[in-house]
C-alpha positions in Angstrom: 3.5 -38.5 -65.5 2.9 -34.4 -65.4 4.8 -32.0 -64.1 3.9 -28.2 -63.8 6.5 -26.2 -62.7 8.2 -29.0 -60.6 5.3 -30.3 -58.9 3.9 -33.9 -59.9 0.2 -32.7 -61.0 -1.2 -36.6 -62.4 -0.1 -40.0 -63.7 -2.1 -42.2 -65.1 -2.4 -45.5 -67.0 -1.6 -46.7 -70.8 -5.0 -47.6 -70.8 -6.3 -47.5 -74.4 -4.0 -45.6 -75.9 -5.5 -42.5 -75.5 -7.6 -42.3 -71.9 -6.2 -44.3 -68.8 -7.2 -44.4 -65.5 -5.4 -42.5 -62.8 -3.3 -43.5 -60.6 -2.0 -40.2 -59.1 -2.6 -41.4 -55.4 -0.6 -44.6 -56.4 2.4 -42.7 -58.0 2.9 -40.9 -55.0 3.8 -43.6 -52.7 6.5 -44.9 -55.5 9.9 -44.0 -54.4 11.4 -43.6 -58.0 8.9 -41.1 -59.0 9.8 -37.3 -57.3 7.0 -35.2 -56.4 9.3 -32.1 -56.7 11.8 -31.6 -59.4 13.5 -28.4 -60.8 12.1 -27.9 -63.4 9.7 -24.5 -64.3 6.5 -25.4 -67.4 4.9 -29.0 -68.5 7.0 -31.8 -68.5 5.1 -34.8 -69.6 7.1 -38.4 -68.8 6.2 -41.5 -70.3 7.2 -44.9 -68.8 6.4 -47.8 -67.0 6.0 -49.2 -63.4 7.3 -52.7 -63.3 8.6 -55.0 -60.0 11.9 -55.6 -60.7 12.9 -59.7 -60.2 14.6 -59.2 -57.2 11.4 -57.4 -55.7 9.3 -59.6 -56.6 11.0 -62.8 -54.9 8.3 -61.8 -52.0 5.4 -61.9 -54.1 5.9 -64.8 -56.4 4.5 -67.7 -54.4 1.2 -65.6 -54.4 1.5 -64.1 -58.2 1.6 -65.5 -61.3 4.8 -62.8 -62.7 6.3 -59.3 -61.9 4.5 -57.3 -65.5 1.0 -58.7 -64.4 1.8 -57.8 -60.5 3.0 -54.7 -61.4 0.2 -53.6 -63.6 -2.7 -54.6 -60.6 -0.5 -53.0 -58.3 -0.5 -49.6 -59.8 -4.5 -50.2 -59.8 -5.1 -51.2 -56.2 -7.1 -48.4 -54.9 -5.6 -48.4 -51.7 -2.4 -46.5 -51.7 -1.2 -47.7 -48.6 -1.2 -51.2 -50.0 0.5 -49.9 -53.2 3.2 -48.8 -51.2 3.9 -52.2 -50.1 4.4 -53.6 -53.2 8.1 -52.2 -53.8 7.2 -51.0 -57.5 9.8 -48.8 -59.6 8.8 -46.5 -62.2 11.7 -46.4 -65.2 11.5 -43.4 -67.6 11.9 -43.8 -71.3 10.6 -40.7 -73.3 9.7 -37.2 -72.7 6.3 -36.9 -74.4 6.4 -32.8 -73.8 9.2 -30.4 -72.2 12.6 -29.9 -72.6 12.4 -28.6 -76.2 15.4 -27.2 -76.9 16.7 -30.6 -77.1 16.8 -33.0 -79.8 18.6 -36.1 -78.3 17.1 -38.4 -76.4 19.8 -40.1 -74.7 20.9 -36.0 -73.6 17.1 -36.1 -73.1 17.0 -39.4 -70.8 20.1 -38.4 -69.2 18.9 -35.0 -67.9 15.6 -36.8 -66.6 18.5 -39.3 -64.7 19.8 -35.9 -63.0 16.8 -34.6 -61.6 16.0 -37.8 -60.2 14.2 -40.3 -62.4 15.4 -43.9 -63.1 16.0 -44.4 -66.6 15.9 -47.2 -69.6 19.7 -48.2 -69.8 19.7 -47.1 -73.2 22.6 -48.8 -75.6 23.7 -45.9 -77.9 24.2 -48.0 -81.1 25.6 -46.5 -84.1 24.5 -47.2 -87.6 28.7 -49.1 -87.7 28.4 -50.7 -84.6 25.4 -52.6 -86.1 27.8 -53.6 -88.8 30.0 -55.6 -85.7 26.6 -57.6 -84.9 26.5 -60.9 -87.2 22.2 -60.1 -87.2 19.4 -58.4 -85.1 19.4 -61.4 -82.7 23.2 -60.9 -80.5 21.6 -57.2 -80.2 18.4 -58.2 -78.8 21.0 -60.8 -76.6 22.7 -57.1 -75.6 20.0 -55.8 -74.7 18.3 -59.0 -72.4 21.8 -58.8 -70.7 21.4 -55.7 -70.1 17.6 -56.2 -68.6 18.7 -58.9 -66.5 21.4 -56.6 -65.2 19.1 -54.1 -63.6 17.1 -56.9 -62.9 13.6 -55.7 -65.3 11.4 -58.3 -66.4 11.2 -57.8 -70.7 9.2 -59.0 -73.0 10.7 -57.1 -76.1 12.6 -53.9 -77.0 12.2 -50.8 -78.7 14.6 -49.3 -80.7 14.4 -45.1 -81.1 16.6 -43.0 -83.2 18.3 -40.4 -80.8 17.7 -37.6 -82.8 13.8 -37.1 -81.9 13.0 -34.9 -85.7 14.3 -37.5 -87.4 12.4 -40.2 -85.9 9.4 -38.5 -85.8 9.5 -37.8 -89.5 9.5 -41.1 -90.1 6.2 -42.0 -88.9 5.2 -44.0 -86.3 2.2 -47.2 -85.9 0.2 -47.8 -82.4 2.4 -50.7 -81.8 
């Protein structure tokens, strides 16, 4: 989703990685995506719409599960209908803006203030790790925390906060 100088200017689709369709009249009728915030330049979100569980108890007897309604919802060319479908839009990077930053949780949480829902993230240190007895009771952490807020997962990522050092390390289209 871009921004230019506070005003929501398009949205658009993962699509194939590098052109997807847009959905601009879509993301408008989204509660959880502002078309005004205060902020001045580009600020370029990334994220995804998904139906939470608990909105999608209305839909289930007609769809198949919440990921696949959500991604033919955000489609639908009318937006009227879109509206209808009680979608969410959850932030989880910053793909361009607020530069003078290097954290993404300070990052994430900033984005929380001018009105976004973000990805509960779970600060982990490199000791905490240490507590877990392997990578599974992590990934248990995190489905707890999923099913807290009630999003339908299929997996997690795990980023480094400090953005420089994770992008120095390289990064793969999956």
């Amino acid at each position: 989703y871009s921004y230019y100088d506070g005003k929501l200017v398009s949205a658009e689709t993962r699509g194939n990685g590098s052109i997807g369709e847009n959905i601009l009249h879509n993301a408008k009728v989204i509660p959880s995506i502002p078309f005004q915030i205060p902020y001045k330049g580009e600020l370029i979100i990334d994220g995804e719409i998904i139906c939470k569980y608990n909105d999608f108890e209305t839909f289930k007897e007609e769809y198949k599960n919440p990921r696949n309604f959500a991604a033919g919802s955000i489609r639908l060319l009318s937006a009227k209908e879109c509206g209808l479908r009680k979608l969410t839009f959850v932030a989880w990077d910053i793909i361009k803006g607020m530069e003078d930053n290097n954290n993404l949780f300070y990052k994430l949480q900033d984005l929380s203030e001018i009105g976004f829902e973000v990805v509960p993230s779970m600060l982990v240190k490199q000791d905490t790790i240490r507590n877990y007895d392997n990578i599974s009771a992590l990934i248990d952490e995190i489905r707890k925390t999923a099913d807290f807020y009630s999003y339908p997962i299929d997996g997690a990522v795990i980023k480094f906060n400090d953005i420089n050092y994770g992008k120095s390390l390289g990064s793969t289209a999956h």
